[in-house]
C-alpha positions in Angstrom: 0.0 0.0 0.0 1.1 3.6 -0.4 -0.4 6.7 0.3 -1.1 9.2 -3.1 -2.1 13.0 -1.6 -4.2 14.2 -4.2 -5.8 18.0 -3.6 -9.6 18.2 -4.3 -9.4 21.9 -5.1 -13.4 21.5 -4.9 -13.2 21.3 -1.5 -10.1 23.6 0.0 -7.3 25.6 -1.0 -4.3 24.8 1.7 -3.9 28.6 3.1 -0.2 29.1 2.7 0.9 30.6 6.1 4.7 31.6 6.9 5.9 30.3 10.3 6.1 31.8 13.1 6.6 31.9 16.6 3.0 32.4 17.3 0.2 31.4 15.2 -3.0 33.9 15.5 -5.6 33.2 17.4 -7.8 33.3 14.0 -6.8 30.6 13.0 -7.7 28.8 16.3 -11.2 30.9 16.4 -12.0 29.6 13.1 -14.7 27.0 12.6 -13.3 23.3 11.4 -13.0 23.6 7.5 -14.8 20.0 6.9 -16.2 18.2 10.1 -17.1 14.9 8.9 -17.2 12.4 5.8 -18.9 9.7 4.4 -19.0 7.5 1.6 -22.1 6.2 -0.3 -23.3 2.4 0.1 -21.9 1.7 -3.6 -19.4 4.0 -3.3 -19.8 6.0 -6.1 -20.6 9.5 -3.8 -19.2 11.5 -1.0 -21.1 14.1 1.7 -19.5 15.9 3.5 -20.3 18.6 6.2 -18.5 22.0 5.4 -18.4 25.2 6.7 -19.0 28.0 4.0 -19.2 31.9 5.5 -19.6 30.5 9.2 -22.4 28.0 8.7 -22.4 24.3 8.0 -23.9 22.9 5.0 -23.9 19.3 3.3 -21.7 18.9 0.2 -22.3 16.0 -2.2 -19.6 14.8 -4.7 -19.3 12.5 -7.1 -16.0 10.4 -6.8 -16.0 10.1 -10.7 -15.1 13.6 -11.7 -14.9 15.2 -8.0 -18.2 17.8 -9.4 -21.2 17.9 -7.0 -23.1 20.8 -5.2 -23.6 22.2 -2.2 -26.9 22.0 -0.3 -27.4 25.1 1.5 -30.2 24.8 5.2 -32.5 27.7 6.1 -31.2 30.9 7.0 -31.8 30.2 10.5 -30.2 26.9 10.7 -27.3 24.9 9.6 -26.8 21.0 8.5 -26.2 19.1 12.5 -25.9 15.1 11.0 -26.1 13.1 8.6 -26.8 9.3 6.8 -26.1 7.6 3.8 -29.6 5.6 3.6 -29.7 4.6 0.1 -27.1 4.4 -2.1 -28.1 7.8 -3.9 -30.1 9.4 -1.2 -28.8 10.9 2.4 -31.2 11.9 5.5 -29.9 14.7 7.4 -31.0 17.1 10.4 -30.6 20.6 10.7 -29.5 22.7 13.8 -30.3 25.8 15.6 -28.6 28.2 18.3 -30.7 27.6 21.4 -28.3 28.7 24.0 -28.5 25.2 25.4 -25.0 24.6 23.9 -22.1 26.0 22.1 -22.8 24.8 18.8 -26.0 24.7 17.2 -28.8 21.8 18.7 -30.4 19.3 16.5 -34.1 20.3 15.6 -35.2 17.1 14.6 -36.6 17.9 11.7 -35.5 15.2 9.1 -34.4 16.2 5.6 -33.3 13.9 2.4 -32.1 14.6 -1.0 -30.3 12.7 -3.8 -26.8 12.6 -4.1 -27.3 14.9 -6.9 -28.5 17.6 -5.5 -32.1 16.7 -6.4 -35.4 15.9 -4.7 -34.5 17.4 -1.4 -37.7 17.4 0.8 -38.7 18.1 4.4 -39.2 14.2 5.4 -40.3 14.4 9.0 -40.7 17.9 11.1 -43.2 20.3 12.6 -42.9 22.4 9.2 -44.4 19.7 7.4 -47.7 20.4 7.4 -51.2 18.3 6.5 -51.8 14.7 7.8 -51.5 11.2 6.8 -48.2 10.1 5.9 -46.7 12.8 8.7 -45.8 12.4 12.8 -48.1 15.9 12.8 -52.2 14.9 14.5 -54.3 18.0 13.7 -55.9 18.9 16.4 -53.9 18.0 19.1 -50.7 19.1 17.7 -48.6 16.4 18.7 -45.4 17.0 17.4 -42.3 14.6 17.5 -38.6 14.5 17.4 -36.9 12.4 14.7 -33.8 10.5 14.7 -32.2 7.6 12.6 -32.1 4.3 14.1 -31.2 2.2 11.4 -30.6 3.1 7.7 -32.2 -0.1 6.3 -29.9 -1.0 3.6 -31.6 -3.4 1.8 -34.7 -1.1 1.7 -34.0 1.7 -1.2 -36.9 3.9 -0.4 -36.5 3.5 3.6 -35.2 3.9 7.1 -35.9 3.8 10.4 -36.1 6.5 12.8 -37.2 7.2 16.5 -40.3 9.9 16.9 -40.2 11.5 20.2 -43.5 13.3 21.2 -42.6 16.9 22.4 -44.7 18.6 24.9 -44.9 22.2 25.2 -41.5 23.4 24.1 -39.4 20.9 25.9 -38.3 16.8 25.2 -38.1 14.7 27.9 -39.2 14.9 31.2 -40.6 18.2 31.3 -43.7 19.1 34.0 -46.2 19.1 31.5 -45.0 15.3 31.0 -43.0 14.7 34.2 -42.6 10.6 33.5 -41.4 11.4 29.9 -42.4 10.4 26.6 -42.1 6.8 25.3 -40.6 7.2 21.8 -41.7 4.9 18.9 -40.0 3.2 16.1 -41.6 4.0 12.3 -40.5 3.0 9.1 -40.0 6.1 6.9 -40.4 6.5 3.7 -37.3 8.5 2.7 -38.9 10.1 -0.5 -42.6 11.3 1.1 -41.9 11.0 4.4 -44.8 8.2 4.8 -43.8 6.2 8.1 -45.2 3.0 9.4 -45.5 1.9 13.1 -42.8 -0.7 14.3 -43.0 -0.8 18.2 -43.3 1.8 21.1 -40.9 1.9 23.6 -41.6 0.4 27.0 -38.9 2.9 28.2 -39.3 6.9 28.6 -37.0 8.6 26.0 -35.2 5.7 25.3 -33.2 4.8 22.5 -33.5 2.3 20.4 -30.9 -0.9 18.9 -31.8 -3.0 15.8 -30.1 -6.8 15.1 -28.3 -7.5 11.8 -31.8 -8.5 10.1 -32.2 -4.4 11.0 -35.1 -5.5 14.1 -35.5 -3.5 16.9 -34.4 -5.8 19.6 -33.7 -3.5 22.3 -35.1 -0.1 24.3 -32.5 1.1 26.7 -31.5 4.9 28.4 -31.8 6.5 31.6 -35.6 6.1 33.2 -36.5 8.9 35.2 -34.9 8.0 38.5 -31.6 8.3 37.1 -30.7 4.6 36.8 -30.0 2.5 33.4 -32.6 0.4 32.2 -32.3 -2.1 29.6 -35.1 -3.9 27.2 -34.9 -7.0 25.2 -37.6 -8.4 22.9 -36.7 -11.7 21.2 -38.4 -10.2 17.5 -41.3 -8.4 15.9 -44.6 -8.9 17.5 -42.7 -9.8 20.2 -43.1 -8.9 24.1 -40.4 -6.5 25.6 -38.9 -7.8 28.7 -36.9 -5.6 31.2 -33.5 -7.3 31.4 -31.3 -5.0 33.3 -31.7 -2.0 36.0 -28.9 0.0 37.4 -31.2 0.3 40.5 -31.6 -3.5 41.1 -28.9 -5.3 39.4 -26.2 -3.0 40.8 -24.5 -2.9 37.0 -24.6 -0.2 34.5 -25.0 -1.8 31.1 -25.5 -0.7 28.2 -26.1 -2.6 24.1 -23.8 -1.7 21.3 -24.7 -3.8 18.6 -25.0 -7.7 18.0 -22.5 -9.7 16.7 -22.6 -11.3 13.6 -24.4 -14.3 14.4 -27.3 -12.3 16.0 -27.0 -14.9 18.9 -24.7 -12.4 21.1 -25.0 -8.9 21.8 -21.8 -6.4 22.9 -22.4 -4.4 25.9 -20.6 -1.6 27.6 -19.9 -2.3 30.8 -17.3 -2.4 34.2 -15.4 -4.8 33.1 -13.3 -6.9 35.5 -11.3 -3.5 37.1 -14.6 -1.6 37.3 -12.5 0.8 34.7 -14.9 0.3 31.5 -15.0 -2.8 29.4 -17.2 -4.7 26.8 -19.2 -7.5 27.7 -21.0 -9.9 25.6 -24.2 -11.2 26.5 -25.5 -14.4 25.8 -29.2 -13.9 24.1 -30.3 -18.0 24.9 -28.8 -17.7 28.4 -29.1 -13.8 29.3 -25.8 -14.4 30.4 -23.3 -11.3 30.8 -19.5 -12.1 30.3 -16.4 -10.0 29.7 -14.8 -10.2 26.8 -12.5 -7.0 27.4 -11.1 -4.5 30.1 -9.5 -1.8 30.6 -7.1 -1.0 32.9 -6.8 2.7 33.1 -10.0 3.8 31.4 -13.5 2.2 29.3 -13.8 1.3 26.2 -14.6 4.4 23.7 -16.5 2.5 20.9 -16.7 -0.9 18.7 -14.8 -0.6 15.4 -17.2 -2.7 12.9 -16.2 -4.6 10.1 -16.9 -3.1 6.9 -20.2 -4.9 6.0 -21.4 -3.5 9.6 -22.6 -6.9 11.2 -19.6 -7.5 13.6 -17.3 -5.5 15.1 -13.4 -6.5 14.9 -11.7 -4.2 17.4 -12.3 -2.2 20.6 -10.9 2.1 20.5 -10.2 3.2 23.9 -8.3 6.3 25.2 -6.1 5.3 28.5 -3.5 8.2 27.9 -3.7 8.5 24.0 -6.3 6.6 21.5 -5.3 3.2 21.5 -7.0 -0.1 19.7 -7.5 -3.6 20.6 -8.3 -6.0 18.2 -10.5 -8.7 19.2 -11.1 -10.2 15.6 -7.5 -10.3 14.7 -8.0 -12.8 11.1 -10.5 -9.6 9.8 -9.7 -8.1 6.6 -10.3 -5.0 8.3 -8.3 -5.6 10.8 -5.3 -5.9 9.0 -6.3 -3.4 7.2 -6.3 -0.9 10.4 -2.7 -2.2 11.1 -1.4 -1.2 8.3 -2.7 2.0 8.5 -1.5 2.7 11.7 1.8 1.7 10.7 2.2 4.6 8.4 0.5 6.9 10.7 2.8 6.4 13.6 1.5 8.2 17.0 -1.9 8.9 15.3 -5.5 8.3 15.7 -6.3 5.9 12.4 -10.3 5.5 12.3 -12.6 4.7 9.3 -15.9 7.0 9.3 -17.8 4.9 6.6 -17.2 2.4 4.0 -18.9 1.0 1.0 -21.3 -2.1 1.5 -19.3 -4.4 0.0 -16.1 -2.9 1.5 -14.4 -1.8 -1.9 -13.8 1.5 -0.2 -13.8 3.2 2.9 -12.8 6.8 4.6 -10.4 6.9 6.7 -9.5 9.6 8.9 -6.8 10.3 10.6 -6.0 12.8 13.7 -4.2 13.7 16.8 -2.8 16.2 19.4 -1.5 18.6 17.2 -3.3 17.2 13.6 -7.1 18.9 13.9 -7.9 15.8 11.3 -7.1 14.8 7.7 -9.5 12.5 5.5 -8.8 10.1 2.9 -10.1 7.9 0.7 -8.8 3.6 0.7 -9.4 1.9 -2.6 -9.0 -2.1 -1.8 -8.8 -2.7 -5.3 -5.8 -0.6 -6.1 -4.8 -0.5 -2.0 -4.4 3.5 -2.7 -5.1 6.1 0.5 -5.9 8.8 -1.5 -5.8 12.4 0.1 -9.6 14.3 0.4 -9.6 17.3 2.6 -8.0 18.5 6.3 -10.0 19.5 8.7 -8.3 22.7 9.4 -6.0 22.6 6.8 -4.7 26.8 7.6 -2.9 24.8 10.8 0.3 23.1 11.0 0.8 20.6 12.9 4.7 21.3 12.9 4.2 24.6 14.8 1.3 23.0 17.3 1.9 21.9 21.2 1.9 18.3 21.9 -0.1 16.8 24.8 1.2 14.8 27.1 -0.4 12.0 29.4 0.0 12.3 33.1 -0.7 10.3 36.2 -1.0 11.2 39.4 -2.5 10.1 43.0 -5.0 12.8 44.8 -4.5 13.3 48.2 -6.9 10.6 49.4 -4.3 8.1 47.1 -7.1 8.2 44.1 -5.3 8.1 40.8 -6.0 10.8 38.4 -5.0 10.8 34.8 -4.6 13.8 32.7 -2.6 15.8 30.6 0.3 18.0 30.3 0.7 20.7 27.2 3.4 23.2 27.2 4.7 25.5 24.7 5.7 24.3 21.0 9.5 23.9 21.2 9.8 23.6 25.0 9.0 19.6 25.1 11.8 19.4 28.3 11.1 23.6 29.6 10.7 24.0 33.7 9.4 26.8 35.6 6.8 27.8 33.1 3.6 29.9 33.4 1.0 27.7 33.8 -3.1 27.9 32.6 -5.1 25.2 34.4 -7.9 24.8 32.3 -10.6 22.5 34.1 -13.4 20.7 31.3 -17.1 20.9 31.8 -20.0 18.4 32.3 -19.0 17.3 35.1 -19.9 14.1 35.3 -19.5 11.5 32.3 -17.3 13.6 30.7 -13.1 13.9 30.3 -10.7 15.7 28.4 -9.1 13.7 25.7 -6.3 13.2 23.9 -6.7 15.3 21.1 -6.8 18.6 19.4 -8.0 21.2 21.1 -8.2 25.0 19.3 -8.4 26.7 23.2 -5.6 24.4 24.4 -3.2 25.1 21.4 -4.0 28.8 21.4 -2.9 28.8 25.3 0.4 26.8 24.3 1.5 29.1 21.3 1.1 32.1 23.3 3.7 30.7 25.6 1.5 29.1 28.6 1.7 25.3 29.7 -1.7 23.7 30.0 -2.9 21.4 32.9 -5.7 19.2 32.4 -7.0 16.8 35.1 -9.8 14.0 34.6 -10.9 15.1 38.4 -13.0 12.2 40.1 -16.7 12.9 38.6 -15.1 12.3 34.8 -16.3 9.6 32.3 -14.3 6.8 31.1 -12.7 5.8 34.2 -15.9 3.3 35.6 -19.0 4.1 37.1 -17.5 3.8 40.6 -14.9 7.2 39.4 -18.0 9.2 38.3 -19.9 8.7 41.8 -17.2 9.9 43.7 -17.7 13.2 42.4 -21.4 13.2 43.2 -22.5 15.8 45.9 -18.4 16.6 45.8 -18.5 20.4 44.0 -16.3 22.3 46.0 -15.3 19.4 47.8 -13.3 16.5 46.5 -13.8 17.5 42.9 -11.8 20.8 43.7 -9.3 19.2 45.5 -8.7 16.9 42.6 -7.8 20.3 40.7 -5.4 21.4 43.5 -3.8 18.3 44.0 -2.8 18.2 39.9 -1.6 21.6 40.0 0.9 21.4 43.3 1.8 18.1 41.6 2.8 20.1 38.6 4.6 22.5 40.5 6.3 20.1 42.4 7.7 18.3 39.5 9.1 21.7 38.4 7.3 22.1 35.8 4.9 25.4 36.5 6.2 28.5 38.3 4.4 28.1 41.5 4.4 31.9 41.4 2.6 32.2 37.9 -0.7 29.9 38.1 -4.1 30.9 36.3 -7.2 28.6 36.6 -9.5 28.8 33.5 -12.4 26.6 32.7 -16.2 26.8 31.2 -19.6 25.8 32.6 -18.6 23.7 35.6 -14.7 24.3 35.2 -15.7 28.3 35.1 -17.0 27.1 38.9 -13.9 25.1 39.2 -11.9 28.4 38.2 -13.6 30.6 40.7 -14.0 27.8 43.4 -10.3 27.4 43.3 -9.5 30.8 43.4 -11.5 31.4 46.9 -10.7 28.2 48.6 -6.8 28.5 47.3 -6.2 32.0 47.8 -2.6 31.4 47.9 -2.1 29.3 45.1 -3.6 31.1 41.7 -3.0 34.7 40.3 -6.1 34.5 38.5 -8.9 32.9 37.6 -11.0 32.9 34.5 -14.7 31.9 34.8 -16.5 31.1 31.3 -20.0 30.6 30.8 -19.8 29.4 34.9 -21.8 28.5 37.8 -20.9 30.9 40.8 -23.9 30.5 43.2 -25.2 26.8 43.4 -28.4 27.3 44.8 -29.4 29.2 41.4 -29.2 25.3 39.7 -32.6 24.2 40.9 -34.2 27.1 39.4 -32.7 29.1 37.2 -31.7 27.5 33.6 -33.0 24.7 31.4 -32.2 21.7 33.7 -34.6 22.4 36.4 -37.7 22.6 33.7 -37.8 18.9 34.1 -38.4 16.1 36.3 -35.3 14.5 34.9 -33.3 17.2 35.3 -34.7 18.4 39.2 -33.8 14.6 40.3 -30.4 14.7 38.5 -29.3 17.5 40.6 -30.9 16.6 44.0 -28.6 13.5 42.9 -25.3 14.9 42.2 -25.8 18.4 44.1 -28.1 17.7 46.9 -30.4 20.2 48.5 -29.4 21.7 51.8 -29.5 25.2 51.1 -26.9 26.2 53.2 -24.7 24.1 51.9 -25.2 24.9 48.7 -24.6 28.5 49.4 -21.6 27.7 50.9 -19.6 25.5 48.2 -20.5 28.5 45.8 -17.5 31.1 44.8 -19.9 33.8 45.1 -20.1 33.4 49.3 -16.5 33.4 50.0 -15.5 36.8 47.9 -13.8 37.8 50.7 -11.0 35.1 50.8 -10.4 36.0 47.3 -6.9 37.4 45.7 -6.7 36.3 42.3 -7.2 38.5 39.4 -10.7 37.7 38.0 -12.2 37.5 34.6 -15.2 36.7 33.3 -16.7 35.3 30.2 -20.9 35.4 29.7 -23.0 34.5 27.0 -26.6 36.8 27.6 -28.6 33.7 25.4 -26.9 31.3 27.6 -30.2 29.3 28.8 -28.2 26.5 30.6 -26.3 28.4 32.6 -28.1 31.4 32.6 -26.4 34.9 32.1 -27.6 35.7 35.6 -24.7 33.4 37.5 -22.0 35.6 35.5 -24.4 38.7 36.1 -24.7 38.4 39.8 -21.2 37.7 40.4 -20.0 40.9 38.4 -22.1 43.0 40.6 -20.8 41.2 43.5 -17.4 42.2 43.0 -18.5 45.5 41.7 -20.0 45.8 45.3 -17.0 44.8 46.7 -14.6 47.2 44.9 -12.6 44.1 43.3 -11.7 45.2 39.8 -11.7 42.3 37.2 -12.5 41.9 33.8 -15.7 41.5 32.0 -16.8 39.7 29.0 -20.3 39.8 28.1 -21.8 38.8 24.6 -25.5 39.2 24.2 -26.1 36.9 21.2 -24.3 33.7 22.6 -25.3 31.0 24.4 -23.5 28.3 26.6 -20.3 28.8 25.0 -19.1 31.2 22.1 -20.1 30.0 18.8 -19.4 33.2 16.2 -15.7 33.2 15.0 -15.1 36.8 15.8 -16.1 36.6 18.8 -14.2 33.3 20.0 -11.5 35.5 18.1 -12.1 38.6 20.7 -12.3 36.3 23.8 -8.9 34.5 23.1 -7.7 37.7 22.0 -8.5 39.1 26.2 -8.0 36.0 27.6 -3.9 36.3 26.7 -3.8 39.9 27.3 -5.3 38.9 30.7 -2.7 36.4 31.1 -0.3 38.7 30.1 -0.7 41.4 32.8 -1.3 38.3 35.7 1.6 35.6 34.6 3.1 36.6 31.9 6.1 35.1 30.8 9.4 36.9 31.1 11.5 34.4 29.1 10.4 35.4 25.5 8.3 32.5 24.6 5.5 34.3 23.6 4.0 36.1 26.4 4.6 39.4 27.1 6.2 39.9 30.4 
């Protein structure tokens, strides 16, 4: 095999740029070029989802002659996901800005169109209109949310999909419905939108898993108490049985996909270190048994052969992406060695393939490579060269990132990792940003690149990152220690990774900045108050400063769901909420402050950032301020991400900047 670059100049033109010691922060404001990929079943086409003039749009192109169009959403949306479902037609879902989240949510409104640019049609939404062959009842107005299940391949003209009744304005477990909605399963027609019943769920806002015969065998999600619950019904017609609960089986399980003899099923589960692993269970004996575990951290996905009815490998991230293969005489599997043979210290994964595995995309990515794509003809065994990611950044003049270990203060081990400046692999003594990653719970920073991370490093910084107890990946047993632990354990967590980087010399204790968004922006300021001796500043983003706010203000108390999830990882003594929030201990504080709001932020609502400002106001603390009045939870426009990281280093500068030339000013 060798590898042919070939420039599609209908996709990019590769933005000459002349090195430097410092790249601009435009380039890490700017959206990703191309986001994602994907091949046709017969492999004839290509979409892709690009970003033209700040919005994302679908591109179809035909591999023949590399000519195709570009299918452009309303004004007020842009392209979210999308399916190969036919071999000449693709489903896709637009999304809007809701405040909700950074980028633009999901509507679920379902679109197709042929992979020539014709017969686009609104398939399945609320602008619809009429009756019949639509999800929309006249008179009561129930209205659903669509997405794919299963893109029934050997069904030209259709698909499967999930409808979600919404109530009110809201999916889920909102008061209007506090036990949820119970989604259904249709069969869509992908032309007219026509759908046919399949099955309801016997779960609340569950999701749904189909067998290699594309059946819905399973119903599985969180119920409304918080706990897993898994459903199983042997076919069609068939009864759904309840065959795990978090709550009474003392497991979190969850189904993947079945196995290519439809007699076993893969789950994600503990695994034998209670780390993360993948279980298969046994559908004649509804027996569960390991078939891999990690030891540091959970499995990340199933890699699936190229016809997709097994899967041949296991992706996980213990430090850096890593694969296990567990189906080692696969074509595919050899195929993925190979690959990752020329792409030393690189993520290799394939995003699609053609049905009968002629071709495939493959991308590739890491630390300091945003992501290339290619195409892999197994005829000719050619990787051909589509389109970068970001292709305006070198990954020559990025940062690496590092994998660290360490043991909190209790003698928990926490993973993380280390950035510092491009060039400085070995440097000591540097000014350091501790940037702390939102959720908290379930989620982790990964090995990977990051645009706010890199932007840090080239402006001289080292970067800190700590999977604090709470994070996902690490087994269930990792993410309930941070339960009820805001302020408390969670925090220390942060502290404990910073001294640690201190004491191995590798941050000036004397210049320390805590940074973060959503729950690291109450990380930042949490740290700042509690560790008044420890940081110069802090930098709250988009963050939660007074904790008793949660259970009212913002979109996750509008539900039953979301009330019992933070009486479950908050609690609700008022006085104790009050006083593990950053706002109650201003006094102890001697950091430089800054912060970042977004006035249509509905999760966090402008309000936490609000009050806070006029706190310190009151107090006479100085500090900067950062308000945007058209973003939501997290900046989304590129010239305003460009302003922010802009003021964020010049706030660095003034509070720990570097004196050794590196980048920041001193």
């Amino acid at each position: 095999m060798h590898v042919e670059r070939v420039l599609l100049a209908f996709f990019c033109t590769v933005v000459a740029m002349s090195v430097a010691a410092e790249v601009p922060v435009t380039d890490f404001a700017r959206h990703e070029q191309f986001r994602n990929v994907k091949i046709s079943p017969d492999g004839d086409y290509l979409a892709a989802s690009a970003v033209v003039d700040g919005k994302t749009i679908l591109s179809l192109i035909r591999l023949e002659d590399m000519k195709g169009v570009n299918l452009r959403p309303r004004a007020d949306s842009e392209l979210a996901e999308f399916w190969w479902v036919a071999p000449h037609r693709v489903m896709y879902t637009v999304g809007e800005s809701t405040g909700e989240l950074e980028a633009p949510v999901a509507t679920g409104e379902l679109y197709a169109v042929n992979a020539d640019g014709t017969g686009a049609a609104l398939i399945f939404g609320s602008r619809m209109g009429g009756q019949g062959a639509t999800h929309i009842q006249h008179g009561t107005q129930k209205i659903a949310y669509g997405a794919l299940i299963d893109e029934l391949p050997a069904d030209p003209k259709g698909a499967l999909i999930a409808s979600y009744p919404v109530n009110g304005a809201n999916l889920g477990y909102t008061r209007s419905s506090p036990n949820g909605v119970f989604p259904e399963a249709l069969r869509i027609d992908i032309f007219n939108g026509a759908t046919t019943p399949v099955t309801v769920s016997p779960l609340r806002n569950a999701q749904f898993l189909t067998d290699n015969d594309h059946v819905v065998r399973f119903a599985y999600g969180n119920d409304v108490d918080q706990a897993m619950k898994v459903w199983y019904r042997a076919g069609d017609g068939k009864d759904w049985e309840l065959v795990f609960d978090e709550n009474k089986d003392n497991i979190r399980v969850t189904p993947l996909a079945f196995d290519r003899t439809d007699k076993s099923v893969y789950f994600a589960c503990g695994g034998d270190h209670g780390k993360g692993g993948v279980c298969r269970w046994d559908i004649a004996s509804q027996k569960l048994g390991t078939l891999w575990s990690g030891i540091e951290s959970g499995a990340t996905g199933l890699v699936r052969t190229f016809d997709d009815k097994d899967a041949f490998a296991i992706a996980s991230m213990p430090g850096r992406s890593a694969m296990t293969l567990i189906d080692r005489s696969a074509p595919e599997a050899k195929l993925l060695v190979s690959l990752m043979q020329q792409f030393p210290s690189q993520s290799v994964s394939f995003t699609s393939y053609a049905s009968n595995g002629s071709k495939a995309v493959v991308r590739i990515e890491s630390d300091t490579n945003p992501g290339e794509f290619y195409l892999y003809d197994g005829a000719s065994r050619k990787l051909t060269f589509l389109l970068g990611r970001r292709p305006w950044i070198k990954a020559a003049d990025m940062a690496p990132m590092e994998p660290i270990s360490l043991k909190a203060r209790d003698g928990l081990t926490l993973h993380g990792y280390l950035t510092r400046p491009p060039g400085k692999a070995d440097a000591k003594n540097l000014p350091m940003v501790v940037f702390v990653h939102g959720g908290p719970y379930f989620v982790r920073d990964r090995w990977g690149f990051d645009p706010y991370v890199q932007s840090l490093a080239s402006h001289g910084y080292a970067v800190l990152q700590v999977n604090f107890r709470g994070s996902g990946d690490y087994g269930l047993a990792f993410v309930h220690a941070g339960f009820r632990q805001w302020g408390g354990a969670m925090q220390d967590d942060v502290t404990d990774a910073t001294k640690w980087a201190v004491a191995e010399g590798i941050a000036d204790p004397k210049r320390l900045c805590i940074y973060g968004a959503s729950y690291g922006g109450y990380a930042a300021l949490e740290g700042a108050v509690k560790e008044p001796d420890l940081y110069r500043c802090a930098i709250g983003y988009v963050g939660v400063y007074d904790l008793r706010l949660m259970s009212t203000r913002g979109d996750i108390p509008q539900s039953v769901f979301g009330e019992n999830y933070l009486k479950m990882v908050l609690g609700t003594d008022e006085a104790d909420l009050w006083n593990r929030s950053p706002i109650a201990h201003l006094d102890q504080l001697k950091a430089k402050v800054m912060l970042i709001v977004g006035g249509a932020d509905v999760r966090v609502p402008p309000v936490q950032g609000e009050n806070l400002h006029n706190a310190l106001d009151k107090a006479h603390v100085p500090h900067e301020w950062l308000y945007q009045r058209t973003e939501g939870h997290g900046f989304y426009d590129e010239k305003n991400i460009a302003d922010l990281l802009t003021r964020v280093d010049a706030f660095l500068d003034r509070n720990i900047g570097n004196t050794s030339g590196s980048g920041a000013a001193p």
